[in-house]
mmCIF file of the N, C-alpha and C atoms, coordinates in Angstrom:
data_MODEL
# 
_entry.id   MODEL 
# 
loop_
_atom_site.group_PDB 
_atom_site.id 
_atom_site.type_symbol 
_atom_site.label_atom_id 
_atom_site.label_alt_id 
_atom_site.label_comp_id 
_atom_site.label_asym_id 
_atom_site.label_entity_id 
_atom_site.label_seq_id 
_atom_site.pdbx_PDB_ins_code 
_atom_site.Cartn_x 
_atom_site.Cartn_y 
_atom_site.Cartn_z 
_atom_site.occupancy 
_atom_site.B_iso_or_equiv 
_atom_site.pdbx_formal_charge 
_atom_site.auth_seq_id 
_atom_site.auth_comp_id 
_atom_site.auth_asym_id 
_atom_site.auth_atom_id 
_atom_site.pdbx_PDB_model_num 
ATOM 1   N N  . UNK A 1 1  ? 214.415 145.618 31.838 1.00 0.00 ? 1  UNK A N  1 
ATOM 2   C CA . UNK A 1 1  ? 215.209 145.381 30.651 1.00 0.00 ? 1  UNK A CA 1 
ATOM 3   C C  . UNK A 1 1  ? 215.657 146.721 30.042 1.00 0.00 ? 1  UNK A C  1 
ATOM 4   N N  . UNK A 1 2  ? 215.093 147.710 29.907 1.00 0.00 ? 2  UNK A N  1 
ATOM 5   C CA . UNK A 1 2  ? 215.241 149.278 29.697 1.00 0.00 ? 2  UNK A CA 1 
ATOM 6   C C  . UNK A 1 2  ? 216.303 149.321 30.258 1.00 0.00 ? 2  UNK A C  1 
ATOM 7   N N  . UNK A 1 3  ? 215.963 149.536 31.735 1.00 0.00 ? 3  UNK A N  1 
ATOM 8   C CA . UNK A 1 3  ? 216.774 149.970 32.784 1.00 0.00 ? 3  UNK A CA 1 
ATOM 9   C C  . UNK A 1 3  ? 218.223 149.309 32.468 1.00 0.00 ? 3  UNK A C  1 
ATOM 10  N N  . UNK A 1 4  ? 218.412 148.133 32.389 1.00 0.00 ? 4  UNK A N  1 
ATOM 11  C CA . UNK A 1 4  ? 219.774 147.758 32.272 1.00 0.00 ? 4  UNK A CA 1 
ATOM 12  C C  . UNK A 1 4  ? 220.541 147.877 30.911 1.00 0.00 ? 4  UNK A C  1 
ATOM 13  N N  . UNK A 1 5  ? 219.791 147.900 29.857 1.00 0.00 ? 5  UNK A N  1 
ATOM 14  C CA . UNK A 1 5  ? 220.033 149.029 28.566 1.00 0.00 ? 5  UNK A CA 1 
ATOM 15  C C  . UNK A 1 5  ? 220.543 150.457 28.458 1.00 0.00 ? 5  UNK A C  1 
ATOM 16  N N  . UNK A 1 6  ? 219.676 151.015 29.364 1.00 0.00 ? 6  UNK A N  1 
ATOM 17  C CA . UNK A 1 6  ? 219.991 152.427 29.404 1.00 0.00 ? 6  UNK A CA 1 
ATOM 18  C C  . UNK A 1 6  ? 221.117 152.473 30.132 1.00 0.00 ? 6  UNK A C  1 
ATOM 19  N N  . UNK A 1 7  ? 221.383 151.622 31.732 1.00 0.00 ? 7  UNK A N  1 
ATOM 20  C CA . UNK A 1 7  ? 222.740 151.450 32.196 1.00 0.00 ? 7  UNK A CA 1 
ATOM 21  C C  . UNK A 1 7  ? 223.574 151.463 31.326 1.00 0.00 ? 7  UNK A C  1 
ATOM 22  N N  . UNK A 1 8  ? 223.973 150.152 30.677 1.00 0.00 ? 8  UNK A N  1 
ATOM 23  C CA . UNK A 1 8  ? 224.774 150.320 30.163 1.00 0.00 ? 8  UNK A CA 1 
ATOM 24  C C  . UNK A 1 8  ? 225.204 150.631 28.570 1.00 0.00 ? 8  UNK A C  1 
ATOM 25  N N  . UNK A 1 9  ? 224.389 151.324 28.193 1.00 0.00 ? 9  UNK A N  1 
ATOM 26  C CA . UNK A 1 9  ? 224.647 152.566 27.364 1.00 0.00 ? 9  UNK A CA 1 
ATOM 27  C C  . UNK A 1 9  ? 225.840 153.436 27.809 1.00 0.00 ? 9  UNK A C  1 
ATOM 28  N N  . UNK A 1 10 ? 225.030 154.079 29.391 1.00 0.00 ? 10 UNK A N  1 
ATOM 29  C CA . UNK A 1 10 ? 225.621 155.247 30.203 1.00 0.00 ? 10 UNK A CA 1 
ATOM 30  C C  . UNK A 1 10 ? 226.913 154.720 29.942 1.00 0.00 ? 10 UNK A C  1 
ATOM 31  N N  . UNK A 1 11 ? 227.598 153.678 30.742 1.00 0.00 ? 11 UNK A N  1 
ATOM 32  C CA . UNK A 1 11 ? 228.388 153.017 31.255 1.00 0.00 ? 11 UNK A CA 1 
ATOM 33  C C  . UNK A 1 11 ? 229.392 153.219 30.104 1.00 0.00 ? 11 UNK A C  1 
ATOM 34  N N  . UNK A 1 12 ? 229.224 152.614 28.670 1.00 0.00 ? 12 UNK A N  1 
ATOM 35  C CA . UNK A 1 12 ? 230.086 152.266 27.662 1.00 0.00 ? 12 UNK A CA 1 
ATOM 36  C C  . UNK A 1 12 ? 230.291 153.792 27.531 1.00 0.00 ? 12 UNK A C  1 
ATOM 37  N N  . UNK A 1 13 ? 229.283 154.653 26.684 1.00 0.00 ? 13 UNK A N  1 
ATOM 38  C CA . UNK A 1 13 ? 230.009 156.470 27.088 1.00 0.00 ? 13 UNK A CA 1 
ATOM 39  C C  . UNK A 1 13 ? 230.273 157.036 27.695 1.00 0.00 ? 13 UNK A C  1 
ATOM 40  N N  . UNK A 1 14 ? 230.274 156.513 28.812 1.00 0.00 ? 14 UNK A N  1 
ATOM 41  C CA . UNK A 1 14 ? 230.919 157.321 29.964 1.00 0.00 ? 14 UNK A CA 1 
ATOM 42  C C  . UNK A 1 14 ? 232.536 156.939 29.863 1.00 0.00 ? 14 UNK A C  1 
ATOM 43  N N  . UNK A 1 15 ? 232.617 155.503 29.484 1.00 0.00 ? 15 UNK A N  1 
ATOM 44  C CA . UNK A 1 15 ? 233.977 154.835 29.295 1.00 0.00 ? 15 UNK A CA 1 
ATOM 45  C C  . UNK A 1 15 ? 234.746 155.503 28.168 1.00 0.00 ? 15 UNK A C  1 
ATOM 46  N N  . UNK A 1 16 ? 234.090 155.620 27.165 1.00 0.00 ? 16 UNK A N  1 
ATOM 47  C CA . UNK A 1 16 ? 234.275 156.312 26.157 1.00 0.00 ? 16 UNK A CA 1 
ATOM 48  C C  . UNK A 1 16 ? 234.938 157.840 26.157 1.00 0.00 ? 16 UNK A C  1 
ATOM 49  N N  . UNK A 1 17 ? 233.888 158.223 26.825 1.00 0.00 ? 17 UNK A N  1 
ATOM 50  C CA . UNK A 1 17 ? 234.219 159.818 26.689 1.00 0.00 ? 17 UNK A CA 1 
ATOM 51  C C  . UNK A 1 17 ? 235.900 159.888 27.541 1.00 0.00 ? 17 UNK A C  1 
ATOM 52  N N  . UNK A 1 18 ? 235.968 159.169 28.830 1.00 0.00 ? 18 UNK A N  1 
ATOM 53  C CA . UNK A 1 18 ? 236.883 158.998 29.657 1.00 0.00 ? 18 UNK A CA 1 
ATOM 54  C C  . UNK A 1 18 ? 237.835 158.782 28.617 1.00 0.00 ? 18 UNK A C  1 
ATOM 55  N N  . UNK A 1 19 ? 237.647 157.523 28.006 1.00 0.00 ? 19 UNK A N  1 
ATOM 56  C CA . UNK A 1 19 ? 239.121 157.428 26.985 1.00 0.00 ? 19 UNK A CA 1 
ATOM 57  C C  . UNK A 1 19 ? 239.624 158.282 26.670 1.00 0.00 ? 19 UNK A C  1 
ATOM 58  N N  . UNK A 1 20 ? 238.976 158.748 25.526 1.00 0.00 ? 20 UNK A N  1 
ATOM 59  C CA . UNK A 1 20 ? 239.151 159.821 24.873 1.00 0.00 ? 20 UNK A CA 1 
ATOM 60  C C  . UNK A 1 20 ? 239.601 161.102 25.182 1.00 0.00 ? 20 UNK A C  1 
ATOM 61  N N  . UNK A 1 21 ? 239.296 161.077 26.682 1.00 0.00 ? 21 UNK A N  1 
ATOM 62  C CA . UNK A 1 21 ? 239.697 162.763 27.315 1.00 0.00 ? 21 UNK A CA 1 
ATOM 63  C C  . UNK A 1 21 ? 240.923 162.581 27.843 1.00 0.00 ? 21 UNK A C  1 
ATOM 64  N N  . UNK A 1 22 ? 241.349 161.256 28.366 1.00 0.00 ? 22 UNK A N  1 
ATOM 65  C CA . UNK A 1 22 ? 242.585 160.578 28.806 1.00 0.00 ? 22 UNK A CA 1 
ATOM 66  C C  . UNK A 1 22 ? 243.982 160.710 28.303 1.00 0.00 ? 22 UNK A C  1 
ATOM 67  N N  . UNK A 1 23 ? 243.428 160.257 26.711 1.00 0.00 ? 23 UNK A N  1 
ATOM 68  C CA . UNK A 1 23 ? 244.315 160.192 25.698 1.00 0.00 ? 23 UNK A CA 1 
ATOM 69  C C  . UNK A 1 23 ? 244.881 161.084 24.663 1.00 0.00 ? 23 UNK A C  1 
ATOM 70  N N  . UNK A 1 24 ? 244.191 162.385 25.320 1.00 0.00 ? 24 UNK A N  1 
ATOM 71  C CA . UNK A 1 24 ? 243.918 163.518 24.363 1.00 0.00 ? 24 UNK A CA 1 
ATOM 72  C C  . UNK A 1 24 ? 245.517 163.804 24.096 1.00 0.00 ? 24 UNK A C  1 
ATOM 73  N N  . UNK A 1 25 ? 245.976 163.966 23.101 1.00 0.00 ? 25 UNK A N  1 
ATOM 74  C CA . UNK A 1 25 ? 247.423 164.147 22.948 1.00 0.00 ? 25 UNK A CA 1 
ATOM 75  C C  . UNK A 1 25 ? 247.817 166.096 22.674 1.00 0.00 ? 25 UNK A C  1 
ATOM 76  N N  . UNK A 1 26 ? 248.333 166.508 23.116 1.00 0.00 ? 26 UNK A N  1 
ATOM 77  C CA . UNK A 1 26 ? 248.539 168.082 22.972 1.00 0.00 ? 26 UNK A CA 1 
ATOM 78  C C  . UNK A 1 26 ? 249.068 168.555 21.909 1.00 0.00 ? 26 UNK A C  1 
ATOM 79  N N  . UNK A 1 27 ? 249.536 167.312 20.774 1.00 0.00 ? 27 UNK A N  1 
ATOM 80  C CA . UNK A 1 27 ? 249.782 167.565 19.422 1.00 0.00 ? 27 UNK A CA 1 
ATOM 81  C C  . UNK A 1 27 ? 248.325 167.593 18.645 1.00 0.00 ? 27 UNK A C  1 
ATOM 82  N N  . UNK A 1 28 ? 247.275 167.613 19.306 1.00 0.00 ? 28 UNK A N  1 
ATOM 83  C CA . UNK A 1 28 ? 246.105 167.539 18.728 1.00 0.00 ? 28 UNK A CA 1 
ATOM 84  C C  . UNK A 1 28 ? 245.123 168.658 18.827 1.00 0.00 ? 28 UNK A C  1 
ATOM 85  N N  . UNK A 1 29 ? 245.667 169.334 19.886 1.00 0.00 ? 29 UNK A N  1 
ATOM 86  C CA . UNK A 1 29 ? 244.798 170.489 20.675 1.00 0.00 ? 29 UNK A CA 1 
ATOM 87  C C  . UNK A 1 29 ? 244.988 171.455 19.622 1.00 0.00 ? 29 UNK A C  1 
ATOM 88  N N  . UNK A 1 30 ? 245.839 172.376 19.068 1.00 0.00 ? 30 UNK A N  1 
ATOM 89  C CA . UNK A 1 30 ? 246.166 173.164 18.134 1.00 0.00 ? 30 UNK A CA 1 
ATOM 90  C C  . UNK A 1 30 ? 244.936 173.341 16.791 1.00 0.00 ? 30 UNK A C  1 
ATOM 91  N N  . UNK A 1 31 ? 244.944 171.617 16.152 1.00 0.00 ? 31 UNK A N  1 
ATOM 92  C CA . UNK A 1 31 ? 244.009 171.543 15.373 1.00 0.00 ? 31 UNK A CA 1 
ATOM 93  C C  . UNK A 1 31 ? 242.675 171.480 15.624 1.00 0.00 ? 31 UNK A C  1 
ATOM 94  N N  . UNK A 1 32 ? 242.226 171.111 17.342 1.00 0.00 ? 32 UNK A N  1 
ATOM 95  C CA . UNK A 1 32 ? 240.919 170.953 17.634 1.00 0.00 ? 32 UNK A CA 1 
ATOM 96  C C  . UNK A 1 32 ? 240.622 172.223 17.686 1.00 0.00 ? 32 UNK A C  1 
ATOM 97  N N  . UNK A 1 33 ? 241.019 173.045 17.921 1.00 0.00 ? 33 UNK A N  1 
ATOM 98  C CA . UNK A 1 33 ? 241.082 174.362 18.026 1.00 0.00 ? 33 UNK A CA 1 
ATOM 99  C C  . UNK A 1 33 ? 240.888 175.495 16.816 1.00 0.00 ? 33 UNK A C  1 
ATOM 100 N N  . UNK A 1 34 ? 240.956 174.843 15.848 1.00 0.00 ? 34 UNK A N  1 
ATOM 101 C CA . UNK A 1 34 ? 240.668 175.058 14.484 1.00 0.00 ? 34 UNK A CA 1 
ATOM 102 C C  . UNK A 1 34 ? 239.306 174.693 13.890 1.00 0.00 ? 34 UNK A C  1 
ATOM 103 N N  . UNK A 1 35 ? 239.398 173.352 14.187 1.00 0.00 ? 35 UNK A N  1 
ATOM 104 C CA . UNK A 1 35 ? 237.713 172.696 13.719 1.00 0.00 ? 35 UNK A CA 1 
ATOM 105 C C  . UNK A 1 35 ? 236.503 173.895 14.841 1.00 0.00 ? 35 UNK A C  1 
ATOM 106 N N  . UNK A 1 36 ? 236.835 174.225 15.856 1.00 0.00 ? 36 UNK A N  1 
ATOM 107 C CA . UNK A 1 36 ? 236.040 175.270 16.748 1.00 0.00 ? 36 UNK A CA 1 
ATOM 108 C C  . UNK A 1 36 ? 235.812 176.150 15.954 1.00 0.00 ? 36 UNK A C  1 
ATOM 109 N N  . UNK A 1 37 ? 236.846 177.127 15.782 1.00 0.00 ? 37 UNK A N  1 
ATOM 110 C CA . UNK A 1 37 ? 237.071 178.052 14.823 1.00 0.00 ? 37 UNK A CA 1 
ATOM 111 C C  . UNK A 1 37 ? 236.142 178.105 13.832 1.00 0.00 ? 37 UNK A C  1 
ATOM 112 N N  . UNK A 1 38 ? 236.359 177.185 13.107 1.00 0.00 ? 38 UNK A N  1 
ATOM 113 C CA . UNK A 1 38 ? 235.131 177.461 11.662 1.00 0.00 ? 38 UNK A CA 1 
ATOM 114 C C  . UNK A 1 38 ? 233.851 176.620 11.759 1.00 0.00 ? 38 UNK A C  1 
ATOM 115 N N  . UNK A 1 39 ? 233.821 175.884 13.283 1.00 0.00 ? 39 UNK A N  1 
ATOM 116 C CA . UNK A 1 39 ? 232.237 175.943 13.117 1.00 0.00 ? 39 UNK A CA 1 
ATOM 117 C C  . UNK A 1 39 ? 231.965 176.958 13.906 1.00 0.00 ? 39 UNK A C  1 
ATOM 118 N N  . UNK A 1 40 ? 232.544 177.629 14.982 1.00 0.00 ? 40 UNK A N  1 
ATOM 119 C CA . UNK A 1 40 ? 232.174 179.251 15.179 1.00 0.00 ? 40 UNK A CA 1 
ATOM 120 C C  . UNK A 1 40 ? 231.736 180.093 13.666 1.00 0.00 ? 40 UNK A C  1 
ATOM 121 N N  . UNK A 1 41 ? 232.527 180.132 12.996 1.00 0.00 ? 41 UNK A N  1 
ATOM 122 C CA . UNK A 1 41 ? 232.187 180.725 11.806 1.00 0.00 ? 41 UNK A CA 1 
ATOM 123 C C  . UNK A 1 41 ? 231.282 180.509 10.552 1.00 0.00 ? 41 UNK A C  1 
ATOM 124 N N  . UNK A 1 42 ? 230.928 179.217 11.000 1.00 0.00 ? 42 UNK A N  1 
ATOM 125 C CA . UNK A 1 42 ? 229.742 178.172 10.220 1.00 0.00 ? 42 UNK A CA 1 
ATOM 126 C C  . UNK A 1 42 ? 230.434 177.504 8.374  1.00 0.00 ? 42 UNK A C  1 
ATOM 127 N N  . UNK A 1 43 ? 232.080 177.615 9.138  1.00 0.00 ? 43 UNK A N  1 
ATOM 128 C CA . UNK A 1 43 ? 232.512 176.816 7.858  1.00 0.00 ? 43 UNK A CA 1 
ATOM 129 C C  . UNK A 1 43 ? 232.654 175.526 8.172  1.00 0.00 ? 43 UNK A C  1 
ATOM 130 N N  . UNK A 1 44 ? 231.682 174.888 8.022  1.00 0.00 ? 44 UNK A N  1 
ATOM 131 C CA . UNK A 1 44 ? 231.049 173.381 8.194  1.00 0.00 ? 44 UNK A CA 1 
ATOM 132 C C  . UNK A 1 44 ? 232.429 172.274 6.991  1.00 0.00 ? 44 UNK A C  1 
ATOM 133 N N  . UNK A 1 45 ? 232.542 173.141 5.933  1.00 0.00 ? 45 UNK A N  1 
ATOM 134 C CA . UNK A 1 45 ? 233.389 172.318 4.804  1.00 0.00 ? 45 UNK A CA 1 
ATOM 135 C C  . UNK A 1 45 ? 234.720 172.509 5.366  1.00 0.00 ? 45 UNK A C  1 
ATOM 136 N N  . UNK A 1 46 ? 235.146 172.961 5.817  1.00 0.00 ? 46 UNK A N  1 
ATOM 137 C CA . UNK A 1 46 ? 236.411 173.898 6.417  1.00 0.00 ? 46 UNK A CA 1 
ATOM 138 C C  . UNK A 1 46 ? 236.870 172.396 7.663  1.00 0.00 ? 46 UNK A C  1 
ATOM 139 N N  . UNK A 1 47 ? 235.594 172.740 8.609  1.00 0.00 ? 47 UNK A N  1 
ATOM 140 C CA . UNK A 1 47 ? 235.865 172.214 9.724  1.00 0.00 ? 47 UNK A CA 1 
ATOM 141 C C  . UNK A 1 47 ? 235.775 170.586 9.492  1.00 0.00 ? 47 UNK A C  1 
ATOM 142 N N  . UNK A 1 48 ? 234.978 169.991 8.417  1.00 0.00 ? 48 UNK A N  1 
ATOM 143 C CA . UNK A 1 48 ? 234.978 168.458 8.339  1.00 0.00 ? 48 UNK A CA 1 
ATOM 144 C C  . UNK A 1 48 ? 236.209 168.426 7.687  1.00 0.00 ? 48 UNK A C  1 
ATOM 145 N N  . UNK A 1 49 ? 237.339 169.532 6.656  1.00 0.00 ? 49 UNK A N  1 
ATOM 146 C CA . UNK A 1 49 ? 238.290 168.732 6.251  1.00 0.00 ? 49 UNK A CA 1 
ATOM 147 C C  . UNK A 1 49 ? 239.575 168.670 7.263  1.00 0.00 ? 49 UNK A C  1 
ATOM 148 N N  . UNK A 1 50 ? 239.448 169.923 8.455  1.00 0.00 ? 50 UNK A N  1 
ATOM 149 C CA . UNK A 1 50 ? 240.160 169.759 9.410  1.00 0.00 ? 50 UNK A CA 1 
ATOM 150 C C  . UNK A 1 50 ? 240.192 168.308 9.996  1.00 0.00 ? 50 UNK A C  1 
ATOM 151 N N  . UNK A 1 51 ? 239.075 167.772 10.670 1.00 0.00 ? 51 UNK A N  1 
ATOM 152 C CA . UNK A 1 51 ? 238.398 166.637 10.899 1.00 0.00 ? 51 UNK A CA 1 
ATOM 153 C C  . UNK A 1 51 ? 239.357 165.187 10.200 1.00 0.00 ? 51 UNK A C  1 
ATOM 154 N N  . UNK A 1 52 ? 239.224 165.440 9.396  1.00 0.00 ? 52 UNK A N  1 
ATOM 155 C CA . UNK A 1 52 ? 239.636 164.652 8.217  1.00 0.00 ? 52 UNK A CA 1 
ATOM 156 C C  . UNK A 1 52 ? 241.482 164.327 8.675  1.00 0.00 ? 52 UNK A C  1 
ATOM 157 N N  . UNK A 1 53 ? 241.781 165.817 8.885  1.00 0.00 ? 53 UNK A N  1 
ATOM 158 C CA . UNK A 1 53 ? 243.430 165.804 8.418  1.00 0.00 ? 53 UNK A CA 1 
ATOM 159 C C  . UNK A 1 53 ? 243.419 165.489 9.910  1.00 0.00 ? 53 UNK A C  1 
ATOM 160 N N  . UNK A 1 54 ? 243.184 165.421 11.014 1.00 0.00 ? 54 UNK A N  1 
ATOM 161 C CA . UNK A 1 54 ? 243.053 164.764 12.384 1.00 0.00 ? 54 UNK A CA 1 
ATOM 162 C C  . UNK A 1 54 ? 243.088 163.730 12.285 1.00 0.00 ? 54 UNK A C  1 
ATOM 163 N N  . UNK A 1 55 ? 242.263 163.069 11.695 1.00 0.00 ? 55 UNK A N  1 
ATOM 164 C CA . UNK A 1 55 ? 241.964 161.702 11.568 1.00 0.00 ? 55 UNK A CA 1 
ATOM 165 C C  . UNK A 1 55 ? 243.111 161.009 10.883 1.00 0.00 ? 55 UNK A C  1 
ATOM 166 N N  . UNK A 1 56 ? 243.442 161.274 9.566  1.00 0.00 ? 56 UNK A N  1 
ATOM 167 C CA . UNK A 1 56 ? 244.657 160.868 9.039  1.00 0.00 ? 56 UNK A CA 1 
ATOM 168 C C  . UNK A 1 56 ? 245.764 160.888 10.044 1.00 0.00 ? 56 UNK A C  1 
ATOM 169 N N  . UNK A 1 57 ? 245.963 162.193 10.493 1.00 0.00 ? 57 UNK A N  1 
ATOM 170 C CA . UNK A 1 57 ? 247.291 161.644 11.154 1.00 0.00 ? 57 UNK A CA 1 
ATOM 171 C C  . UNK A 1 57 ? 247.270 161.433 12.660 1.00 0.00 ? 57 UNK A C  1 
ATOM 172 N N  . UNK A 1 58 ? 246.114 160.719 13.281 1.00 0.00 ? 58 UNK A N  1 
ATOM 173 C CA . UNK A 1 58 ? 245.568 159.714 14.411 1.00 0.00 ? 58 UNK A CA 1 
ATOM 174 C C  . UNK A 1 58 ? 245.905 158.511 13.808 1.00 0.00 ? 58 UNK A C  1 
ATOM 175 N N  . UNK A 1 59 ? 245.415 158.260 12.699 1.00 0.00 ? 59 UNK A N  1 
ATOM 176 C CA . UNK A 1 59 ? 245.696 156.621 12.214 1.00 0.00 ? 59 UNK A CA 1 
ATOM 177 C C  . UNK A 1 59 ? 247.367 156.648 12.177 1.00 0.00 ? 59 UNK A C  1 
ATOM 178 N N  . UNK A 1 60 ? 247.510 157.452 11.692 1.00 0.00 ? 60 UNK A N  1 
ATOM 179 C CA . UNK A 1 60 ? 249.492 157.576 11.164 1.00 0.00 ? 60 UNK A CA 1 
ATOM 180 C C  . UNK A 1 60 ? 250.321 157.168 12.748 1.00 0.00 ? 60 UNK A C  1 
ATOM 181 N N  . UNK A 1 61 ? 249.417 157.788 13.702 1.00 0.00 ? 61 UNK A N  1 
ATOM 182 C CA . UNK A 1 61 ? 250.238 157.790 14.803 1.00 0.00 ? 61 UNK A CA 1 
ATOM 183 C C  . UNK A 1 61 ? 249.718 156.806 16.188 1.00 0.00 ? 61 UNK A C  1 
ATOM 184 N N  . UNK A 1 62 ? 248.481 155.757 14.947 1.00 0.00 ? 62 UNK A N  1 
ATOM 185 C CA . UNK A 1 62 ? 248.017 154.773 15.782 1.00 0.00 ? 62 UNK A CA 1 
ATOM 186 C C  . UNK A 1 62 ? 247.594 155.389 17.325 1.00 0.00 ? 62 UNK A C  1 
ATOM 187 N N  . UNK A 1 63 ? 246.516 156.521 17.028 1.00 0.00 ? 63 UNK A N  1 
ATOM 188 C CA . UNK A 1 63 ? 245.914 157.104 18.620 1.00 0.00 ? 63 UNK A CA 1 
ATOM 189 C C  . UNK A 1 63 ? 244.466 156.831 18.267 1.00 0.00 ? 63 UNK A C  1 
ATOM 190 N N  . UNK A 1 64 ? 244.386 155.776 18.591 1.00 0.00 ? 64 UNK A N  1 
ATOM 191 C CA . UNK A 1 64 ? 242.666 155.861 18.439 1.00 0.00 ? 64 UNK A CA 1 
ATOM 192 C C  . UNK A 1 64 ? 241.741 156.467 19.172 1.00 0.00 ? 64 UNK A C  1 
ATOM 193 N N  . UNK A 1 65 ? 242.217 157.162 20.461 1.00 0.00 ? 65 UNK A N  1 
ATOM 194 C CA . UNK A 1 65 ? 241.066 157.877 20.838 1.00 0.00 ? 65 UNK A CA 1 
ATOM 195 C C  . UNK A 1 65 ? 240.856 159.334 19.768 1.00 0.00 ? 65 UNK A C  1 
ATOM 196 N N  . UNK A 1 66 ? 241.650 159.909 19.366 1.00 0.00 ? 66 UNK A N  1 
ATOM 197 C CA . UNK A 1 66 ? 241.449 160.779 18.485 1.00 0.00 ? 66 UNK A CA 1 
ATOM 198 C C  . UNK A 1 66 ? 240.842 159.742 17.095 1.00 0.00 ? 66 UNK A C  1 
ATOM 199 N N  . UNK A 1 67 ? 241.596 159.020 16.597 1.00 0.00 ? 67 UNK A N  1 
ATOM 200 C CA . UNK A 1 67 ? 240.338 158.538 15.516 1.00 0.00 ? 67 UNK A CA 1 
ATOM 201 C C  . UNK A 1 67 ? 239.129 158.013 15.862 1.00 0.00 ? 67 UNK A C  1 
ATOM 202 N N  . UNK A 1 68 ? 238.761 157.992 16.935 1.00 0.00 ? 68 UNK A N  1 
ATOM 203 C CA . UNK A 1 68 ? 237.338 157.784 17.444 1.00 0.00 ? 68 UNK A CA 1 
ATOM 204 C C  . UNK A 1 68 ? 236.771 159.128 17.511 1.00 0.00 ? 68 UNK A C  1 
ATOM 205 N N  . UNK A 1 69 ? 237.456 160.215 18.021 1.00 0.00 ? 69 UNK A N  1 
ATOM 206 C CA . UNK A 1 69 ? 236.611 161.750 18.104 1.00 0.00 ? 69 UNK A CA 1 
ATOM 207 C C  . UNK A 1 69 ? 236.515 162.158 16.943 1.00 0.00 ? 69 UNK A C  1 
ATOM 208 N N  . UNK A 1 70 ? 237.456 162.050 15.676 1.00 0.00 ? 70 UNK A N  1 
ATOM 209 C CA . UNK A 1 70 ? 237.435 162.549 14.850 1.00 0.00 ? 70 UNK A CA 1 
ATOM 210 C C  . UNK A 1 70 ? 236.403 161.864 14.122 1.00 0.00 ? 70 UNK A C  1 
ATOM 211 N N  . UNK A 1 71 ? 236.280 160.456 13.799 1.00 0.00 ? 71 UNK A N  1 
ATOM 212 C CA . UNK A 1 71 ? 234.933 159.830 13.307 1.00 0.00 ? 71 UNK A CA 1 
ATOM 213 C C  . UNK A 1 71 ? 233.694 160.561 13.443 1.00 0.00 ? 71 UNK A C  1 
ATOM 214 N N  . UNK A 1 72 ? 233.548 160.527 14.624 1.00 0.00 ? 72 UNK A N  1 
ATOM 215 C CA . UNK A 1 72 ? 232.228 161.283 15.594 1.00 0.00 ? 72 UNK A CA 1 
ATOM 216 C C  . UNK A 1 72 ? 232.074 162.846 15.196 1.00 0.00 ? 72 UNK A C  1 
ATOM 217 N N  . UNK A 1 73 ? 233.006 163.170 14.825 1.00 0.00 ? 73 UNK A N  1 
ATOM 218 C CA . UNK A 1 73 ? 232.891 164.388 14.064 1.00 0.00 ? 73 UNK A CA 1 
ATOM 219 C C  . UNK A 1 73 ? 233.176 164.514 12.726 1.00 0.00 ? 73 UNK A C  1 
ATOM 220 N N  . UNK A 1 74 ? 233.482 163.464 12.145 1.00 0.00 ? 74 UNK A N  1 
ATOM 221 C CA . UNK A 1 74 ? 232.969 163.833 10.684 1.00 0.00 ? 74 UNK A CA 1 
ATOM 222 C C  . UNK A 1 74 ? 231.742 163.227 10.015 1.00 0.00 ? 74 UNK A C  1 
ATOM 223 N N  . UNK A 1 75 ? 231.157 162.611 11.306 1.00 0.00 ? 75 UNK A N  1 
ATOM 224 C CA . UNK A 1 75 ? 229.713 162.117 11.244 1.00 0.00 ? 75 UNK A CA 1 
ATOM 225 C C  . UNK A 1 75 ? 228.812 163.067 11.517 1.00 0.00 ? 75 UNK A C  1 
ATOM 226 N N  . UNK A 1 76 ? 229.176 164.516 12.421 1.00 0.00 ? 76 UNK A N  1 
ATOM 227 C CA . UNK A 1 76 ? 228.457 165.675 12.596 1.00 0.00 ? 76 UNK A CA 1 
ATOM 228 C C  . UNK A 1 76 ? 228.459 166.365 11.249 1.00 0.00 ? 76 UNK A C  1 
ATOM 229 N N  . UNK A 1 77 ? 229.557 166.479 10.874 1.00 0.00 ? 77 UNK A N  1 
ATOM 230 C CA . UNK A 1 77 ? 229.832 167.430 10.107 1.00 0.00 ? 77 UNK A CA 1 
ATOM 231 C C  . UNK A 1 77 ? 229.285 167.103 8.446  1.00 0.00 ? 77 UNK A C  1 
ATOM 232 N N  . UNK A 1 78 ? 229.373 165.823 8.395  1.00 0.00 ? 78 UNK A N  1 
ATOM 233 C CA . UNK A 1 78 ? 228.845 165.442 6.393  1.00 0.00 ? 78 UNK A CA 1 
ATOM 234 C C  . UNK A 1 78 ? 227.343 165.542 6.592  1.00 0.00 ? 78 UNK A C  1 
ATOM 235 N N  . UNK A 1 79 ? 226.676 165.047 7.797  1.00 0.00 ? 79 UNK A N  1 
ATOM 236 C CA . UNK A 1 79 ? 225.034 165.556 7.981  1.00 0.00 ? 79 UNK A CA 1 
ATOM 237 C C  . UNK A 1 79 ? 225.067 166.577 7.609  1.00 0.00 ? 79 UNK A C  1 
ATOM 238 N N  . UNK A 1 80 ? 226.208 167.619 8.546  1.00 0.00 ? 80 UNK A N  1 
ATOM 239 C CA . UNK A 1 80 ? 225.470 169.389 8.239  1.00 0.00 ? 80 UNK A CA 1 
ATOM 240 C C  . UNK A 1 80 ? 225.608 169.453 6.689  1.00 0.00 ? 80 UNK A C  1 
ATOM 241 N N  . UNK A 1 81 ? 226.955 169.135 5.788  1.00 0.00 ? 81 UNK A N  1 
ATOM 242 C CA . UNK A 1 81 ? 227.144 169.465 4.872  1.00 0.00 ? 81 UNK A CA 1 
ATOM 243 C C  . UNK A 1 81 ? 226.053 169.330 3.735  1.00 0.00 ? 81 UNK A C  1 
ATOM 244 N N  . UNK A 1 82 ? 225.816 167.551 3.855  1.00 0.00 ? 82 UNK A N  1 
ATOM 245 C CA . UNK A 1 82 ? 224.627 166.976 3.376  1.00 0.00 ? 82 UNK A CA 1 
ATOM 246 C C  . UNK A 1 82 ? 223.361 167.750 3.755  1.00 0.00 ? 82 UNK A C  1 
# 
């Protein structure tokens, strides 16, 4: 019962991550590239509002694999802040 749990765990993020890397749009790369940036620099507030302005205009442009990465990272990022 584990075993087929832990399968398909794997399975759904593996699907996941695939999406997401699939769909990556190159109008997006610029800003991901930014959120790097200031958590290189440990601006944690910086990089969740980047996060943020990703996310907004993922929904605007109906790409949900970016509003799925961006979620996932502003779920990293309000922990650190918090």
């Amino acid at each position: 019962m584990f075993l087929k749990k832990l399968v398909l765990l794997l399975l759904v993020t593996n699907a996941l991550a695939f999406t997401v890397v699939a769909q990556t749009n190159n109008d997006y790369s610029l800003q991901w590239k930014k959120v790097e940036a200031f958590e290189k620099k440990g601006l944690t507030k910086s990089a969740l509002q980047e996060v943020m302005n990703i996310y907004n205009l993922a929904v605007k442009d109906n790409n949900d694999a970016q509003q799925i990465k961006s979620s996932i990272y502003q779920i990293k990022y309000r922990q650190m802040v918090e």
